[in-house]
N, C-alpha and C positions, 0 to 999 in steps of 0.2 A: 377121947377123940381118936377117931381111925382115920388117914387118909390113905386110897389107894391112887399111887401114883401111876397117872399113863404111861406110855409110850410114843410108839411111829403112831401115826396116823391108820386106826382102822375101820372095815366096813360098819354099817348099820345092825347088823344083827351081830356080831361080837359085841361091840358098844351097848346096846341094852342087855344084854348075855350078861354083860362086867355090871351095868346098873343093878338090872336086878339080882344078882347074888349079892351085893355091898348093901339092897336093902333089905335082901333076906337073913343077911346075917344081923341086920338090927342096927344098920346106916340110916340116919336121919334125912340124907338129902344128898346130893350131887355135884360134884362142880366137873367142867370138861373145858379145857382149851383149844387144842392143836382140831380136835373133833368136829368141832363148833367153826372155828373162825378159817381153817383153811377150806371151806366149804362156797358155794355162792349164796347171795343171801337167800333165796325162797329155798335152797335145798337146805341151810342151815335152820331156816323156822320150822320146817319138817322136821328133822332132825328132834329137833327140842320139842316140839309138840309130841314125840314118842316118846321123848323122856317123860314127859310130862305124864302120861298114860301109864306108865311105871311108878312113880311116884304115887300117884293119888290111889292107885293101888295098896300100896303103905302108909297108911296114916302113922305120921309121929307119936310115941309112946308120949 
């Protein structure tokens, strides 16, 4: 088990930058806080909905 731990709060394109290397290097999935929840809600479901677009890119081994 890897986790990569955040930081401050950063933009949208860093944050999937840091997603997809964690699942290029062979990360199973994602978890994000400060990223996620200091956001408003429809800009947070954006947010996750490009996560999401990252992920299903890597299917789990």
């Amino acid at each position: 088990l890897v986790l990569v731990s955040g930081g401050e709060r950063a933009g949208d394109d860093a944050m999937y930058r840091k997603a997809e290397q964690a699942m290029d290097a062979g990360g199973l999935g994602c978890i994000f806080g400060r990223n996620v929840w200091q956001r408003g809600y429809d800009e947070s479901l954006a947010f996750v909905d490009g996560l999401k677009e990252i992920l299903v890119q890597h299917p789990s081994q």
